[in-house]
mmCIF file of the C-alpha atoms, coordinates in Angstrom:
data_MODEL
# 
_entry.id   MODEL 
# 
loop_
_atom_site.group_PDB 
_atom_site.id 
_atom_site.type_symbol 
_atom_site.label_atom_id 
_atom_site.label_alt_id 
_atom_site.label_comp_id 
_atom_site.label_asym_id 
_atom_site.label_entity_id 
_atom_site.label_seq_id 
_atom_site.pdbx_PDB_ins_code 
_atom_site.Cartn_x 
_atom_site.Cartn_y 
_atom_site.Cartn_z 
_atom_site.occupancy 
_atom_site.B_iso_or_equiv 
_atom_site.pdbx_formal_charge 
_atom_site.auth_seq_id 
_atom_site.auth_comp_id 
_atom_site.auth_asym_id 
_atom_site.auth_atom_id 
_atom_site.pdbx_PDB_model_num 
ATOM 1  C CA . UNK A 1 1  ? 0.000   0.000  0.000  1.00 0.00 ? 1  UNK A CA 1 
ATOM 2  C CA . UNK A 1 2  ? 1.440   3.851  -0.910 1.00 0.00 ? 2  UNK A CA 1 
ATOM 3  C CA . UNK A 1 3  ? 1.354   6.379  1.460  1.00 0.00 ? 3  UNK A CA 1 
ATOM 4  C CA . UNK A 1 4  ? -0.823  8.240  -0.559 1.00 0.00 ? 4  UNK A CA 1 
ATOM 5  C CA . UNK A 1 5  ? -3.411  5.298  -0.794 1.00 0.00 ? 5  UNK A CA 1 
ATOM 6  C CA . UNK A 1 6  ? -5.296  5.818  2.742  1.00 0.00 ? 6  UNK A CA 1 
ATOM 7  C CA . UNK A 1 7  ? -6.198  9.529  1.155  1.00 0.00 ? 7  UNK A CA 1 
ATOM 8  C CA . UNK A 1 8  ? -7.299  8.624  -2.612 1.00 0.00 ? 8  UNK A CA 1 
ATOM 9  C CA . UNK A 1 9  ? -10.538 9.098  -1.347 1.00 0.00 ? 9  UNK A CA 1 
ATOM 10 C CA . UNK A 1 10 ? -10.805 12.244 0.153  1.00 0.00 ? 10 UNK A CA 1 
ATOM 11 C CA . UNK A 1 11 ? -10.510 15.685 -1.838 1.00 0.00 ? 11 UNK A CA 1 
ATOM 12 C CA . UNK A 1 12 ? -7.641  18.214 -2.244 1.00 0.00 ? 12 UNK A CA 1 
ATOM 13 C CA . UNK A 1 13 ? -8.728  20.163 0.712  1.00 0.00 ? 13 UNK A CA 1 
ATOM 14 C CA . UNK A 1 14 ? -10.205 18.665 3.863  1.00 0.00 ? 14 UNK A CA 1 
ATOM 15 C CA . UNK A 1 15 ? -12.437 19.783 6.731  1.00 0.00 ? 15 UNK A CA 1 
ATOM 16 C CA . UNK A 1 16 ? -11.233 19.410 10.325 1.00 0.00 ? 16 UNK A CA 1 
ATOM 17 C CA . UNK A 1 17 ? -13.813 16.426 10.464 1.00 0.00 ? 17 UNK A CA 1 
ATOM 18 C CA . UNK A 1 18 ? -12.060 14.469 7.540  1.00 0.00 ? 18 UNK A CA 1 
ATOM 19 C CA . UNK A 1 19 ? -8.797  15.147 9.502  1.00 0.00 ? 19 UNK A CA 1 
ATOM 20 C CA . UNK A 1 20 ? -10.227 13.923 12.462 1.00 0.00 ? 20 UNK A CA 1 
ATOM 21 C CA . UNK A 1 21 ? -11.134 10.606 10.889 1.00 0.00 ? 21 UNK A CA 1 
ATOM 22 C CA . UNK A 1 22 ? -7.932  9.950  8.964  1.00 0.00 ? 22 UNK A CA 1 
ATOM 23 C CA . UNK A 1 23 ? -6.017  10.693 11.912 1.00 0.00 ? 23 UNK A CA 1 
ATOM 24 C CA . UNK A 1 24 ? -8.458  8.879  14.216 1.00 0.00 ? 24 UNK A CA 1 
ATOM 25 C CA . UNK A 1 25 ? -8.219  11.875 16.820 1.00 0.00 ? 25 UNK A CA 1 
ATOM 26 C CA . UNK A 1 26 ? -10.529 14.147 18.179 1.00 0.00 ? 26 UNK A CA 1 
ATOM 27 C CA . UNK A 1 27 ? -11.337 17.641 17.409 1.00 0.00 ? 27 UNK A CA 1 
ATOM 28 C CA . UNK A 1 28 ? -9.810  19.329 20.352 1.00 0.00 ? 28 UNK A CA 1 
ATOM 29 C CA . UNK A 1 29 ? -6.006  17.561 19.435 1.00 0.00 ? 29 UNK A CA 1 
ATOM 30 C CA . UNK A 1 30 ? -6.324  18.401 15.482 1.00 0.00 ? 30 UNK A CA 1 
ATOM 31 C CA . UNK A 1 31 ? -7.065  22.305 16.563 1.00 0.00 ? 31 UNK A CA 1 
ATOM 32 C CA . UNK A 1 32 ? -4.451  22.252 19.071 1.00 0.00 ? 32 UNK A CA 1 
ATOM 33 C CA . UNK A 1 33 ? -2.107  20.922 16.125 1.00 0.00 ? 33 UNK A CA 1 
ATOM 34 C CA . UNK A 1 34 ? -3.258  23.663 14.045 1.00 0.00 ? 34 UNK A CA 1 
ATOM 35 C CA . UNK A 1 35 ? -3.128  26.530 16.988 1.00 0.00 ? 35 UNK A CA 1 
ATOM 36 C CA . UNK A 1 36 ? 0.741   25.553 16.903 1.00 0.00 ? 36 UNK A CA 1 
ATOM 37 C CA . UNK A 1 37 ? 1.432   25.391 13.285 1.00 0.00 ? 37 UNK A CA 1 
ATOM 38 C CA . UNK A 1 38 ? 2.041   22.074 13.763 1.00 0.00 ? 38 UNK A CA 1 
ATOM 39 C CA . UNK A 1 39 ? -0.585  21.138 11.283 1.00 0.00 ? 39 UNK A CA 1 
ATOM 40 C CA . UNK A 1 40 ? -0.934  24.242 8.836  1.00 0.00 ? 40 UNK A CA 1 
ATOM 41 C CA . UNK A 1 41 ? -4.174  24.876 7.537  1.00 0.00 ? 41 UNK A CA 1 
ATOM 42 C CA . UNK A 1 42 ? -6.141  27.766 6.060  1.00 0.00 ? 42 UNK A CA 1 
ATOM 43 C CA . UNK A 1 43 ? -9.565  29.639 7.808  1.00 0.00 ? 43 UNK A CA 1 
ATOM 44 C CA . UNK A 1 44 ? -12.269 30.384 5.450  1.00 0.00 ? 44 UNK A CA 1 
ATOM 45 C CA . UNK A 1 45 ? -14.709 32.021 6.865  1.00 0.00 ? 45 UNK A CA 1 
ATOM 46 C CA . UNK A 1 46 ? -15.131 30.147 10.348 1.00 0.00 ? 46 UNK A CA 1 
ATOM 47 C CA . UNK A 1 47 ? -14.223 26.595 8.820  1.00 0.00 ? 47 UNK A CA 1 
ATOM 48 C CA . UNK A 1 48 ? -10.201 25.437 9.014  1.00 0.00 ? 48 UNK A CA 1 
ATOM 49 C CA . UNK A 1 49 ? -9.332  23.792 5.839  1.00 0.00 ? 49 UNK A CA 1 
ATOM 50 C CA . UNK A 1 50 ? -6.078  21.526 5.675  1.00 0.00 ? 50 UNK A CA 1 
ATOM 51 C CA . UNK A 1 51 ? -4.635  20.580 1.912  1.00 0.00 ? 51 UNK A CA 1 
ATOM 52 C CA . UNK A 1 52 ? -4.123  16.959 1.564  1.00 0.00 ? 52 UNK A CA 1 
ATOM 53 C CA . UNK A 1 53 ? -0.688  17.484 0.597  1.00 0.00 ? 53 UNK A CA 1 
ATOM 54 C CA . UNK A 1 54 ? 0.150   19.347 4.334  1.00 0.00 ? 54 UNK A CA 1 
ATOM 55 C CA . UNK A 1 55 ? -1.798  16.323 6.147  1.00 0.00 ? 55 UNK A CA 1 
ATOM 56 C CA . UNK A 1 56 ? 0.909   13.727 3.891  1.00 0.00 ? 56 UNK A CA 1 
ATOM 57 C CA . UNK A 1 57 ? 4.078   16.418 4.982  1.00 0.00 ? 57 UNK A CA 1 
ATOM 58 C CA . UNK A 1 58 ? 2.620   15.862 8.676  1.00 0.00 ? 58 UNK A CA 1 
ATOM 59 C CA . UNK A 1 59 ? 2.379   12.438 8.331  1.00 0.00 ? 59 UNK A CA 1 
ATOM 60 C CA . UNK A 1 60 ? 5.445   12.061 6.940  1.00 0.00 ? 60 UNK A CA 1 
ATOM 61 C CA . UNK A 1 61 ? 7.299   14.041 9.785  1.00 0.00 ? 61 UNK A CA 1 
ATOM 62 C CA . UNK A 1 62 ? 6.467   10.651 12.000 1.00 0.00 ? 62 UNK A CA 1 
ATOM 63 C CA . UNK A 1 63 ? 8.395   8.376  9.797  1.00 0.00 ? 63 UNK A CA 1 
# 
């Protein structure tokens, strides 16, 4: 399996909820991630938006 392959379903951009469920944490960890620029992301409005391609860099970062 590619490291890409646990993401081929989910869009470019993804909501803090699709974060949540890829990395199976809650809300209150993935906004603390983004607080600290740990996880960058993008606010639109009131909604946090995180590229796919900054959720494989963070991912990545563990390995």
């Amino acid at each position: 399996m590619s490291r890409n392959s646990m993401l081929i379903n989910y869009n470019d951009v993804l909501t803090i909820d699709e974060v949540c469920e890829v990395l199976r944490l809650g809300k209150n960890t993935v906004y603390g991630l983004i607080k600290d620029g740990t996880l960058p992301s993008m606010k639109l409005g009131k909604k946090y938006l995180i590229t796919k391609d900054s959720l494989i860099k963070f991912l990545l970062s563990f390995s």
